[in-house]
Biotite code that builds the C-alpha atoms (Angstrom):
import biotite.structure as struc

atoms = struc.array([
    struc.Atom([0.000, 0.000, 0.000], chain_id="A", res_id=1, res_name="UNK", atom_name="CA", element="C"),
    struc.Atom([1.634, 3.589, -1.324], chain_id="A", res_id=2, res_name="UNK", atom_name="CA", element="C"),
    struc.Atom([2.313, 5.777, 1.520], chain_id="A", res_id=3, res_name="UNK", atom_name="CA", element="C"),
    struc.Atom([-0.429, 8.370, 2.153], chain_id="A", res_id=4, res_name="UNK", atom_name="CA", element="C"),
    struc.Atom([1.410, 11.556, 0.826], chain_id="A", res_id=5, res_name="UNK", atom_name="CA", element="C"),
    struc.Atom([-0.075, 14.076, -1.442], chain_id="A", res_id=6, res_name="UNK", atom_name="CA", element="C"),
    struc.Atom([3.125, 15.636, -3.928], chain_id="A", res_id=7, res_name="UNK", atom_name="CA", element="C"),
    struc.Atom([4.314, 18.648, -2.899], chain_id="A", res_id=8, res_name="UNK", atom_name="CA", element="C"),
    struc.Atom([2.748, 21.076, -6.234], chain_id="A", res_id=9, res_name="UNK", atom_name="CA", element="C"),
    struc.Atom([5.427, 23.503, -7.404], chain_id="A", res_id=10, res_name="UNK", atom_name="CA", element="C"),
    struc.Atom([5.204, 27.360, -6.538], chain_id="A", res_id=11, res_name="UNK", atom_name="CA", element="C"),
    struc.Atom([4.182, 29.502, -9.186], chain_id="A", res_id=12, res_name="UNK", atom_name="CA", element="C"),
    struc.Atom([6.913, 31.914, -10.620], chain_id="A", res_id=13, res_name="UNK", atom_name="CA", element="C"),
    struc.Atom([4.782, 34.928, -9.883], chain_id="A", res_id=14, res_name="UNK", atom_name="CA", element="C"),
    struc.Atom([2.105, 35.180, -7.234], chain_id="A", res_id=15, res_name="UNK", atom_name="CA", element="C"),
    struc.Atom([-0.626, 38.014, -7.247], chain_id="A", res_id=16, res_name="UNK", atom_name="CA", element="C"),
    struc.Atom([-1.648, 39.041, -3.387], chain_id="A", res_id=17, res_name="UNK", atom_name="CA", element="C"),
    struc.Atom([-5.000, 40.208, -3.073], chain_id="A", res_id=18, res_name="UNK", atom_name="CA", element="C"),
    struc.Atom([-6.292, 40.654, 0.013], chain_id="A", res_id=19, res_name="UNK", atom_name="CA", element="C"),
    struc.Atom([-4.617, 37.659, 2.429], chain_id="A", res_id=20, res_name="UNK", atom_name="CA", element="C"),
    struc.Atom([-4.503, 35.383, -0.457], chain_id="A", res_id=21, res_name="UNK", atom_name="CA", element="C"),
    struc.Atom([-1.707, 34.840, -2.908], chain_id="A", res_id=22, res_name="UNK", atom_name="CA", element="C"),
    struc.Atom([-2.724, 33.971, -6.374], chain_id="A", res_id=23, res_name="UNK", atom_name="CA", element="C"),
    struc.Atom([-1.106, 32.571, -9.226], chain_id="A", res_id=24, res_name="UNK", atom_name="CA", element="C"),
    struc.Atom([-0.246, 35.027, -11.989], chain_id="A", res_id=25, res_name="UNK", atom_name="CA", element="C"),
    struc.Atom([-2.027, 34.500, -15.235], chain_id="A", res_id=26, res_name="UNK", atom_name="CA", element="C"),
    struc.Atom([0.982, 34.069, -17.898], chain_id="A", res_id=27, res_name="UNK", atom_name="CA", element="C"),
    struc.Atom([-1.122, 35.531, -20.469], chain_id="A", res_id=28, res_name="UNK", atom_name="CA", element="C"),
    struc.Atom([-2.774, 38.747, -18.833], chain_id="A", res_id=29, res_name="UNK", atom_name="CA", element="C"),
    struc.Atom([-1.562, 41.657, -17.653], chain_id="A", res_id=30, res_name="UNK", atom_name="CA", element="C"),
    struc.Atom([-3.444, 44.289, -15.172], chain_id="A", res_id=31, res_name="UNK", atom_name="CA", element="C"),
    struc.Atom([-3.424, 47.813, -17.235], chain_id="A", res_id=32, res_name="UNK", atom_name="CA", element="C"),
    struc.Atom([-4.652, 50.466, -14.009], chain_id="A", res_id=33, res_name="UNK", atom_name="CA", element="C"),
    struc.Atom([-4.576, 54.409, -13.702], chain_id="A", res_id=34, res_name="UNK", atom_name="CA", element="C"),
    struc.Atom([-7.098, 54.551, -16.476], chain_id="A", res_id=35, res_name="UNK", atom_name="CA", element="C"),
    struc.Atom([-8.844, 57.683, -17.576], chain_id="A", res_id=36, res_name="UNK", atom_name="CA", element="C"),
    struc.Atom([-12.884, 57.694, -17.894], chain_id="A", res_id=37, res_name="UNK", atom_name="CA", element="C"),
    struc.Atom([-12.584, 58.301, -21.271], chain_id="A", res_id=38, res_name="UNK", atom_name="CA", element="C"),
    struc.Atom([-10.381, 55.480, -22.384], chain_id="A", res_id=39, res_name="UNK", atom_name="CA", element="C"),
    struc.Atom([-11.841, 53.059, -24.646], chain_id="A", res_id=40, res_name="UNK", atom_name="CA", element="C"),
    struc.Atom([-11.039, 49.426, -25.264], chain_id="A", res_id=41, res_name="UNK", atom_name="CA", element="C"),
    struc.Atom([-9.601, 49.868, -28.588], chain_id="A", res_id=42, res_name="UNK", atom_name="CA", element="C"),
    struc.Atom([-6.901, 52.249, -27.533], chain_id="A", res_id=43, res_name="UNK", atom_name="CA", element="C"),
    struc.Atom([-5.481, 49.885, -25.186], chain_id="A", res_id=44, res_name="UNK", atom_name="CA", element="C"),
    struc.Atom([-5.419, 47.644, -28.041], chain_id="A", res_id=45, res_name="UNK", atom_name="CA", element="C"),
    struc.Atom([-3.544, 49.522, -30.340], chain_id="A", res_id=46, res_name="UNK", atom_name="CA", element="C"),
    struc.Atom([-0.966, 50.587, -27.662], chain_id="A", res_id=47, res_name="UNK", atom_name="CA", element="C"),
    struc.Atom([0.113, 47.099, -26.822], chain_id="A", res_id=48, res_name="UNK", atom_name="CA", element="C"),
    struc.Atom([-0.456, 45.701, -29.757], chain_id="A", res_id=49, res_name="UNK", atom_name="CA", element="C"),
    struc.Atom([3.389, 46.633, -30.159], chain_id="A", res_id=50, res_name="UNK", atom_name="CA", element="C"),
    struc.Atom([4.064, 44.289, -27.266], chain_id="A", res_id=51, res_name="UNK", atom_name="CA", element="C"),
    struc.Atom([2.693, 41.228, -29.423], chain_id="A", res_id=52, res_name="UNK", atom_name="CA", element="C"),
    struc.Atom([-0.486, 39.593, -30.735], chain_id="A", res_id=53, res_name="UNK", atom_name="CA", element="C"),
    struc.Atom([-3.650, 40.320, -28.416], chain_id="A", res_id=54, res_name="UNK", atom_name="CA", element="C"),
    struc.Atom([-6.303, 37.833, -27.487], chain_id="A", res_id=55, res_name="UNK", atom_name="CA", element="C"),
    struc.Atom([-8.355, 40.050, -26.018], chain_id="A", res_id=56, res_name="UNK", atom_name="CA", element="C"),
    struc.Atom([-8.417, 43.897, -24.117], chain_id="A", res_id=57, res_name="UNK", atom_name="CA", element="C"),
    struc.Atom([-10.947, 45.143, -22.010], chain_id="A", res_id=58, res_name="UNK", atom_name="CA", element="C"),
    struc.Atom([-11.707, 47.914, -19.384], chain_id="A", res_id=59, res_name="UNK", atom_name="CA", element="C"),
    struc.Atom([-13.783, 47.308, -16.099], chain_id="A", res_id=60, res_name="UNK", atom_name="CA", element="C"),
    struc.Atom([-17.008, 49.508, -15.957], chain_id="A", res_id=61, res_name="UNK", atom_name="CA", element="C"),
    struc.Atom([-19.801, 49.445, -13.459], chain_id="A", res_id=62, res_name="UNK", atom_name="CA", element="C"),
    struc.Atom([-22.546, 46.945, -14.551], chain_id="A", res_id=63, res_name="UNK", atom_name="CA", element="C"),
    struc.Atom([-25.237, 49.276, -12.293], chain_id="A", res_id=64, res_name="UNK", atom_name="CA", element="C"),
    struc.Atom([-25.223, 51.726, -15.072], chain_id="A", res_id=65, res_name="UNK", atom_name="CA", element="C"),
    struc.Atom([-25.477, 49.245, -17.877], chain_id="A", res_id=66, res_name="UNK", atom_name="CA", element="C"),
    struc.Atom([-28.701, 49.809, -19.036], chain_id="A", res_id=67, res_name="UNK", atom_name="CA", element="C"),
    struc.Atom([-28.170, 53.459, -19.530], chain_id="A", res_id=68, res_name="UNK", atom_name="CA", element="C"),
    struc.Atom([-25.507, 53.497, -22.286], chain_id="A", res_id=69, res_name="UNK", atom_name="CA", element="C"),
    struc.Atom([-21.913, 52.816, -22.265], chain_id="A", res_id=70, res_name="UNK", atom_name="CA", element="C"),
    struc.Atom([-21.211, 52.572, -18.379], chain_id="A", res_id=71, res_name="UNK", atom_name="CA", element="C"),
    struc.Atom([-18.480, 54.696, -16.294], chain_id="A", res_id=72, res_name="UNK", atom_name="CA", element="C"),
    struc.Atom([-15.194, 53.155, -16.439], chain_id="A", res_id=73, res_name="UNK", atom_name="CA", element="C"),
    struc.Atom([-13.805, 51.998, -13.234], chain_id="A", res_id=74, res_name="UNK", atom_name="CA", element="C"),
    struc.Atom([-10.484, 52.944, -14.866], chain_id="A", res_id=75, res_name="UNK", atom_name="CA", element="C"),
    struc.Atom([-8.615, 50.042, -14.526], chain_id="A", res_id=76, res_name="UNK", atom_name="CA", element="C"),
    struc.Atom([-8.726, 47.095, -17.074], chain_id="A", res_id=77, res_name="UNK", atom_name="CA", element="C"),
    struc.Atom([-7.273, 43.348, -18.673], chain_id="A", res_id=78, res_name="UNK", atom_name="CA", element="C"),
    struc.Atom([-5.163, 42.772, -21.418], chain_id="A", res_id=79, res_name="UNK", atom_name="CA", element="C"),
    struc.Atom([-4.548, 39.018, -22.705], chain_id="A", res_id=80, res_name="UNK", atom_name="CA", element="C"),
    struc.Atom([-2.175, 38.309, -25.454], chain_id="A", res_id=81, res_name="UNK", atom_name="CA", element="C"),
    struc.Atom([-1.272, 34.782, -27.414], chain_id="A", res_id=82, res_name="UNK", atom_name="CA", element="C"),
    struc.Atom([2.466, 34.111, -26.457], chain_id="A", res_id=83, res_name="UNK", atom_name="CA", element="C"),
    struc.Atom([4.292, 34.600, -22.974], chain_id="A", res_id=84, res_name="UNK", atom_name="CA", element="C"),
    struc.Atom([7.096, 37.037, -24.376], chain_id="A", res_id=85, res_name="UNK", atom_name="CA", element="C"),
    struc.Atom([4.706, 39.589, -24.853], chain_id="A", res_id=86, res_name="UNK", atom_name="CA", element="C"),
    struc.Atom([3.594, 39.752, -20.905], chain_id="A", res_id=87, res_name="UNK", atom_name="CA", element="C"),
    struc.Atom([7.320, 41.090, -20.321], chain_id="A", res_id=88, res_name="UNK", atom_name="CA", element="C"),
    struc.Atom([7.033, 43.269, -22.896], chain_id="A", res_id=89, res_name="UNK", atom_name="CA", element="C"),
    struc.Atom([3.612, 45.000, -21.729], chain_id="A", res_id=90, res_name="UNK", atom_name="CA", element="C"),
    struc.Atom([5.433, 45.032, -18.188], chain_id="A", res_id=91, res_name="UNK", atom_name="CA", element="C"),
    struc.Atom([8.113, 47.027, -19.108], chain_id="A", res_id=92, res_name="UNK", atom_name="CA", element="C"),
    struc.Atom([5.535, 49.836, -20.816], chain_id="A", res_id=93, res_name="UNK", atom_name="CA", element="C"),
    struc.Atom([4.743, 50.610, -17.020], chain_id="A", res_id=94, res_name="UNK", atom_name="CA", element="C"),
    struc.Atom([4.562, 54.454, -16.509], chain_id="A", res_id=95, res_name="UNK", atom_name="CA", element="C"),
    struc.Atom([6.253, 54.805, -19.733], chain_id="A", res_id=96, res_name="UNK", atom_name="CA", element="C"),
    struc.Atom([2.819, 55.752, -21.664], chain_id="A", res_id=97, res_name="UNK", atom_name="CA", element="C"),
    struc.Atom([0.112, 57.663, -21.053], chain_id="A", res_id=98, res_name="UNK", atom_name="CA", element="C"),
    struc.Atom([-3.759, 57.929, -22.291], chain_id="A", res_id=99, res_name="UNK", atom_name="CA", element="C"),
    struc.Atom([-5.990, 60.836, -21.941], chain_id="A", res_id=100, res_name="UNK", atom_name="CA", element="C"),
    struc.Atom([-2.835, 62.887, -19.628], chain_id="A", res_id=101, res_name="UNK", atom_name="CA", element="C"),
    struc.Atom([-2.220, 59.875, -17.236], chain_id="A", res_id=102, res_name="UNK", atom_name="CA", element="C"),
    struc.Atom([-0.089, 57.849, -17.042], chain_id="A", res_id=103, res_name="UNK", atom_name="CA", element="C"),
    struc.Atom([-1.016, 53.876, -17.592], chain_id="A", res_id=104, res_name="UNK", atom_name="CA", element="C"),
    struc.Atom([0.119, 51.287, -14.986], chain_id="A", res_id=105, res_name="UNK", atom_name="CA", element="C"),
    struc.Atom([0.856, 48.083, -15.752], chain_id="A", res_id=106, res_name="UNK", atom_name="CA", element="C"),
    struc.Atom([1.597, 44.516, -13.215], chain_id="A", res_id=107, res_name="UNK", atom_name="CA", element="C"),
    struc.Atom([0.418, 41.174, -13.268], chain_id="A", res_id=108, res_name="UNK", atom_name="CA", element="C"),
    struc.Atom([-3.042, 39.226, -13.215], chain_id="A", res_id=109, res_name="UNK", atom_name="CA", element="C"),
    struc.Atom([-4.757, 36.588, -12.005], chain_id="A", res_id=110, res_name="UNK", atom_name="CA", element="C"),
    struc.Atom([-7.235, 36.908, -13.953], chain_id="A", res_id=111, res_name="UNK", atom_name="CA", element="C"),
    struc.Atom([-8.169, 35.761, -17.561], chain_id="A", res_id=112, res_name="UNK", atom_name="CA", element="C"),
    struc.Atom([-9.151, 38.711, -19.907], chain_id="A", res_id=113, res_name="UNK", atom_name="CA", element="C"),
    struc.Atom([-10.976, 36.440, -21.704], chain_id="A", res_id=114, res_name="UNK", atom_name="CA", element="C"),
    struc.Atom([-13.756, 34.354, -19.677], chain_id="A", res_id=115, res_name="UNK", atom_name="CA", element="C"),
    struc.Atom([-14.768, 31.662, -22.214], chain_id="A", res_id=116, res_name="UNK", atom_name="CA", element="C"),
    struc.Atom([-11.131, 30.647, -22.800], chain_id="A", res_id=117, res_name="UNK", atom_name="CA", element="C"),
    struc.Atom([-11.067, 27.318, -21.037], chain_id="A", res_id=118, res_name="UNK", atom_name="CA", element="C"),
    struc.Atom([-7.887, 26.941, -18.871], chain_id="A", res_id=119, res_name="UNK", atom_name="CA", element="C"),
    struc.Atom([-5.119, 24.816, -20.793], chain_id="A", res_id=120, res_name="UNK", atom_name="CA", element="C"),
    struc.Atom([-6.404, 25.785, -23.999], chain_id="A", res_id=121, res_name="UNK", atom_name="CA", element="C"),
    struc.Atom([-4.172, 28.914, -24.587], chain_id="A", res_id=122, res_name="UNK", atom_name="CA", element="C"),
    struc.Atom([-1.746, 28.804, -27.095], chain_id="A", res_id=123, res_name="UNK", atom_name="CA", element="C"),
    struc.Atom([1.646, 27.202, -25.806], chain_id="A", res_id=124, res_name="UNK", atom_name="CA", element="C"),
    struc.Atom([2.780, 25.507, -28.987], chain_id="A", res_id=125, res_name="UNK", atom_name="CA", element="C"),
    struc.Atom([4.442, 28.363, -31.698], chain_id="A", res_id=126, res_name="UNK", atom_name="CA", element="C"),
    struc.Atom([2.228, 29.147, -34.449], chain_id="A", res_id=127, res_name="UNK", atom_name="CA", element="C"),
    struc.Atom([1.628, 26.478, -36.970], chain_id="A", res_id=128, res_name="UNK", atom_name="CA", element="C"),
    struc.Atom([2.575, 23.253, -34.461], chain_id="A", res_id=129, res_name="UNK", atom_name="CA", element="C"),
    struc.Atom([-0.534, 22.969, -32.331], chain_id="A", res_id=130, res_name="UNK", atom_name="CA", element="C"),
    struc.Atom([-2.630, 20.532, -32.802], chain_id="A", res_id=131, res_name="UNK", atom_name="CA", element="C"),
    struc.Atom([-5.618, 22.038, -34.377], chain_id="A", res_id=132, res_name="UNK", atom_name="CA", element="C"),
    struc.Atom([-2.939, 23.278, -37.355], chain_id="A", res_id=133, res_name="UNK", atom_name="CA", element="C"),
    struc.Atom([-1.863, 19.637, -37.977], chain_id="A", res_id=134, res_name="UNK", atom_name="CA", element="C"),
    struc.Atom([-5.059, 18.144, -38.304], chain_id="A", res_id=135, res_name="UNK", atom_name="CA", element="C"),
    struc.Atom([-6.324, 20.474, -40.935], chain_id="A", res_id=136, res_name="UNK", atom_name="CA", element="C"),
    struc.Atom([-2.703, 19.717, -42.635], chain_id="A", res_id=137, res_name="UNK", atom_name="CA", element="C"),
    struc.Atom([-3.753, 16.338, -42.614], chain_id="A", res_id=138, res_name="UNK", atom_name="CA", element="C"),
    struc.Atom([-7.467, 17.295, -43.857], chain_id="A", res_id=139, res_name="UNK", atom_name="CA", element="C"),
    struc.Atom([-5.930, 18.832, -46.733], chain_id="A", res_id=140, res_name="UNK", atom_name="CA", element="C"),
    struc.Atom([-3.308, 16.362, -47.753], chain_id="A", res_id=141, res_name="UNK", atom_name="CA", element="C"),
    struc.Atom([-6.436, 13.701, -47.468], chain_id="A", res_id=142, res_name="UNK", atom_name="CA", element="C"),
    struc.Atom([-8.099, 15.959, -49.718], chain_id="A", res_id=143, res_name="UNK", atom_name="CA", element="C"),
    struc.Atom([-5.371, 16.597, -52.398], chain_id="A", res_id=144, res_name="UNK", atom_name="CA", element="C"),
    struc.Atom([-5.377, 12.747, -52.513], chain_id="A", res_id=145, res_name="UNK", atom_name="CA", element="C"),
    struc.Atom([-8.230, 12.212, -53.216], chain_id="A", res_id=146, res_name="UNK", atom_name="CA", element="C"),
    struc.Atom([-8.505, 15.106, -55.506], chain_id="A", res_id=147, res_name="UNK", atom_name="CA", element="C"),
    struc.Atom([-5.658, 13.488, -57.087], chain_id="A", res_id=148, res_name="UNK", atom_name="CA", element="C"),
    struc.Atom([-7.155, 9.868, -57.144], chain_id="A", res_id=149, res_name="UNK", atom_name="CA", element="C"),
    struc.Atom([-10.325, 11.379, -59.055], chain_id="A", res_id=150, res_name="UNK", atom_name="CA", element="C"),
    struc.Atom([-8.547, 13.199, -61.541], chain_id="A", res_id=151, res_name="UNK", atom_name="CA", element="C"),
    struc.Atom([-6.435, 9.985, -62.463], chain_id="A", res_id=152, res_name="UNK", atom_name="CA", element="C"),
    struc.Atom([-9.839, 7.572, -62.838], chain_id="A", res_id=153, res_name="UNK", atom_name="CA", element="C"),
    struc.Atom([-11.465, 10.271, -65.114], chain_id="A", res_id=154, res_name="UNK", atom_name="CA", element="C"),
    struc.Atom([-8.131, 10.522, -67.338], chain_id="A", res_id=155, res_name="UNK", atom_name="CA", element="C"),
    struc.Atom([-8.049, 6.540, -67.470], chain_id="A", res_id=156, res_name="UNK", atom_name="CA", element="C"),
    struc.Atom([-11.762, 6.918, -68.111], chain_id="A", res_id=157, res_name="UNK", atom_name="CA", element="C"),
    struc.Atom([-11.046, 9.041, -71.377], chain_id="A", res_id=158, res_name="UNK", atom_name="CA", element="C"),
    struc.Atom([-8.346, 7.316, -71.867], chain_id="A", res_id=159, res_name="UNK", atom_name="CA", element="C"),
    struc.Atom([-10.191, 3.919, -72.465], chain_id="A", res_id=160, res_name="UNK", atom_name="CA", element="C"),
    struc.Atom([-13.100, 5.689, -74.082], chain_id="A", res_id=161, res_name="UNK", atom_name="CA", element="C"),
    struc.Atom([-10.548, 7.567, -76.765], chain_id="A", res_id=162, res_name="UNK", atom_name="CA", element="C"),
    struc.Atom([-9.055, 3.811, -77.179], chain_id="A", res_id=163, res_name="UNK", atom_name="CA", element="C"),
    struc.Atom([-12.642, 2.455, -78.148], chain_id="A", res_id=164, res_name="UNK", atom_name="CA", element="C"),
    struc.Atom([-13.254, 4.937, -80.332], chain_id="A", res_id=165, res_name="UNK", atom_name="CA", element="C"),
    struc.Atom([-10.185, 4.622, -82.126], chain_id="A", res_id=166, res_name="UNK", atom_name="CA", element="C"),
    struc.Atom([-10.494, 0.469, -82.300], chain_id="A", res_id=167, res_name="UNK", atom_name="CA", element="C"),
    struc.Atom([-14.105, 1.620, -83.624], chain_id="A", res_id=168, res_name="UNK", atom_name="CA", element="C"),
    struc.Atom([-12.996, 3.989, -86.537], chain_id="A", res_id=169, res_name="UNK", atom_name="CA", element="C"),
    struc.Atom([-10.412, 1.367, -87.393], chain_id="A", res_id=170, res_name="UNK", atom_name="CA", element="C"),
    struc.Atom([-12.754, -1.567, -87.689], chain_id="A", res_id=171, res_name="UNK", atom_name="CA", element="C"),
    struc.Atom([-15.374, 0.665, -89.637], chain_id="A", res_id=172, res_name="UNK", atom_name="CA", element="C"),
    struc.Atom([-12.590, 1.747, -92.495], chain_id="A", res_id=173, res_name="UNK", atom_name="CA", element="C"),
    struc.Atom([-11.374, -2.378, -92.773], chain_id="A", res_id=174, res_name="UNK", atom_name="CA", element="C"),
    struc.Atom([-15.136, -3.150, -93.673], chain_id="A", res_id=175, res_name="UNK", atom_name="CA", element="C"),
    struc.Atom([-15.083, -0.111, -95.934], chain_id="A", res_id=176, res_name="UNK", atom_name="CA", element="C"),
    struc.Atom([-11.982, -1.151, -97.895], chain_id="A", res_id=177, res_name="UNK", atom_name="CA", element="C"),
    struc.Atom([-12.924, -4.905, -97.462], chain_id="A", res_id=178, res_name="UNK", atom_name="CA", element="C"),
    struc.Atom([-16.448, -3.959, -99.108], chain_id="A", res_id=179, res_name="UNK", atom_name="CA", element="C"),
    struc.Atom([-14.192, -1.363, -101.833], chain_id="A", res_id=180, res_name="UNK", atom_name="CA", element="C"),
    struc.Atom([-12.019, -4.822, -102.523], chain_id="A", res_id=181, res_name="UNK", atom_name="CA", element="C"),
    struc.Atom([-14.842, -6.928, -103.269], chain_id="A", res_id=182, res_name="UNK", atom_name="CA", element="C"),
    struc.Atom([-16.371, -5.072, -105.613], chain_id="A", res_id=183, res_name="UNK", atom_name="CA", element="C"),
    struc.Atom([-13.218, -3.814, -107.425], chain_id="A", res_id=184, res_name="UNK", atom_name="CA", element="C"),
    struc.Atom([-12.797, -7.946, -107.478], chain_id="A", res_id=185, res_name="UNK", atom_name="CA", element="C"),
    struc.Atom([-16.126, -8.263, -109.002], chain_id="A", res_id=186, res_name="UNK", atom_name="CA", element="C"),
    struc.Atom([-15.585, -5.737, -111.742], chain_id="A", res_id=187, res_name="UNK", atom_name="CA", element="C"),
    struc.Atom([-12.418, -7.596, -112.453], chain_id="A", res_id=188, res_name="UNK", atom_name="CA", element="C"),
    struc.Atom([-14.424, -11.087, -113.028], chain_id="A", res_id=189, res_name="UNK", atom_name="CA", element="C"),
    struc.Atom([-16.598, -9.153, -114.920], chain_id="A", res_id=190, res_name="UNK", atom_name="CA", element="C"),
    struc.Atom([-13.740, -8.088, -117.077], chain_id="A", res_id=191, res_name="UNK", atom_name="CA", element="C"),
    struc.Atom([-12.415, -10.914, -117.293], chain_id="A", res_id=192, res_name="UNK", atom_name="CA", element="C"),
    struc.Atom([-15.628, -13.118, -118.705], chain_id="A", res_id=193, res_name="UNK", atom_name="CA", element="C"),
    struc.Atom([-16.289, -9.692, -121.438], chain_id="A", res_id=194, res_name="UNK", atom_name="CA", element="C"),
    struc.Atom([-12.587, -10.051, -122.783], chain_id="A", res_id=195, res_name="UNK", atom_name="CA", element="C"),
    struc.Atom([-12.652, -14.377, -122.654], chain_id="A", res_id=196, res_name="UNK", atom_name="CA", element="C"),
    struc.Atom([-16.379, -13.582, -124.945], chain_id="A", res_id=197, res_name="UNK", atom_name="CA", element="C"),
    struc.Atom([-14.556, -11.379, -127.259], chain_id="A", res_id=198, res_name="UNK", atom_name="CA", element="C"),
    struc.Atom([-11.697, -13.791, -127.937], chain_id="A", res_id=199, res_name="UNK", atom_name="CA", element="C"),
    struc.Atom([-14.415, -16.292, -128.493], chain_id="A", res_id=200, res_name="UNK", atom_name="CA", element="C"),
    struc.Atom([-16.358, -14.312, -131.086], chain_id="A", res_id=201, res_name="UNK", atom_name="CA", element="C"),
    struc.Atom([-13.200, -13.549, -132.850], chain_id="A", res_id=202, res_name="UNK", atom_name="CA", element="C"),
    struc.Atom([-12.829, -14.643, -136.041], chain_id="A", res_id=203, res_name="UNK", atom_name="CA", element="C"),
    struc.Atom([-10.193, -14.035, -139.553], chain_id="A", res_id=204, res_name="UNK", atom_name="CA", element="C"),
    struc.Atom([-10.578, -11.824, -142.215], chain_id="A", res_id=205, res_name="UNK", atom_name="CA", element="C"),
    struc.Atom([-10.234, -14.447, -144.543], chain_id="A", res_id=206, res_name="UNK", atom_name="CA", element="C"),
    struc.Atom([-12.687, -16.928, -143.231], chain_id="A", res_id=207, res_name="UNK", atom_name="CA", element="C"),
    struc.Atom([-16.313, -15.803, -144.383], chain_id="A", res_id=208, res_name="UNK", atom_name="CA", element="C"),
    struc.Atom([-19.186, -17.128, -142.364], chain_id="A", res_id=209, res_name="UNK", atom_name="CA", element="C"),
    struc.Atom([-20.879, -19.920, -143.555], chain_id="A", res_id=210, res_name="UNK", atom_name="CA", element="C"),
    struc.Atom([-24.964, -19.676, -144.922], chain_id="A", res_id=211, res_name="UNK", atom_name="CA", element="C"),
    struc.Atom([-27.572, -20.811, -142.988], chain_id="A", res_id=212, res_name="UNK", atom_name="CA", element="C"),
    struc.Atom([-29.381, -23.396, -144.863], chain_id="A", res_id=213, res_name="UNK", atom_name="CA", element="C"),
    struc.Atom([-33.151, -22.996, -144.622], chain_id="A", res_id=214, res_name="UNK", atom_name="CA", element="C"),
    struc.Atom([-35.518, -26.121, -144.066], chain_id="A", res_id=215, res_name="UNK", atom_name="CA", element="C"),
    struc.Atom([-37.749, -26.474, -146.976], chain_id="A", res_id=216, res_name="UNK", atom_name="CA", element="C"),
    struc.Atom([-41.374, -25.633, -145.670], chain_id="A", res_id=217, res_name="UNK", atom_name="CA", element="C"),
    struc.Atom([-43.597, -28.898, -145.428], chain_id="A", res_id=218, res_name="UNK", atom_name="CA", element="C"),
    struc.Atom([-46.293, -29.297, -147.552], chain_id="A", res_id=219, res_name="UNK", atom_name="CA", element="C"),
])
């Protein structure tokens, strides 16, 4: 029987305290705070979209007033982006920029930006190697094969059909030139009998026919 023992689970490389509590830093997300009213979510897209590729940037607002058009800001907000690097990158923007005349904050999060993103699924693999990208590679090599599989039966197909046709013609101009041959042979015989009735009714200059010698008529 294994010893009761439960492993001992590693310590996250970066812990978020809020509160009493230490939390695990999200290696995707970064916290963006020091946010004026006015700042939308697209402009903290497009200034850390120099960082790297972004999954997803948002601002926190106050969901009382969301029935009354676009609700106050509660100027702090979530930034997620697709590879690691770019979380060290968005760090080091930290009261370097500013938006609206203040200057934007940046630290870690333990939160996702993006709430329907189940955890394990974000991207870990580089682009092109996860597995999603090799099963449509091997979609479309399946594909191209069989592409490739109906192209060759439809050329053997024409192939076959161009053959038949060919044997067909072939056969059709034998008969012709066997029926041409047997009627040039016929005209031949024909010939042949006329000129054998000629030499037959041939006959000398110097040999005079001979009178036919009526019967007398009976009485």
């Amino acid at each position: 029987k294994p010893p009761n023992i439960w492993p001992i689970k590693p310590k996250p490389e970066h812990t978020i305290r809020v509160g009493k509590l230490d939390y695990p830093a999200h290696p995707y997300t970064v916290h963006v705070s020091n946010l004026s009213k006015q700042t939308q979510d697209m402009e903290l897209y497009e200034l850390f979209k120099q960082c790297g590729a972004i999954v997803h940037a948002r601002i926190f607002r106050d969901k009382q007033k969301m029935g009354h058009g676009i609700p106050d800001s509660k100027g702090a907000g979530l930034i997620q982006f697709e590879e690691r690097e770019a979380v060290e990158e968005a760090l080091k923007l930290s009261g370097e920029f500013g938006l609206h005349e203040k200057l934007v904050v940046v630290g870690r999060s333990h939160q996702s930006a993006v709430g329907i993103v189940p955890p394990g699924m974000h991207r870990v693999n580089p682009v092109g190697k996860g597995k999603n990208t090799k099963r449509n590679m091997k979609r479309k090599e399946r594909r191209l094969t069989e592409q490739k599989e109906t192209e060759t039966i439809s050329k053997g197909t024409a192939d076959s059909s161009a053959t038949t046709t060919t044997n067909t013609a072939a056969n059709t101009n034998t008969a012709a030139n066997a029926i041409q041959d047997g009627k040039e042979g016929d005209t031949k015989t024909e010939e042949k009998k006329a000129s054998r009735s000629n030499i037959l009714a041939f006959q000398p200059r110097s040999v005079g026919r001979k009178q036919r010698i009526k019967a007398p008529a009976k009485k």
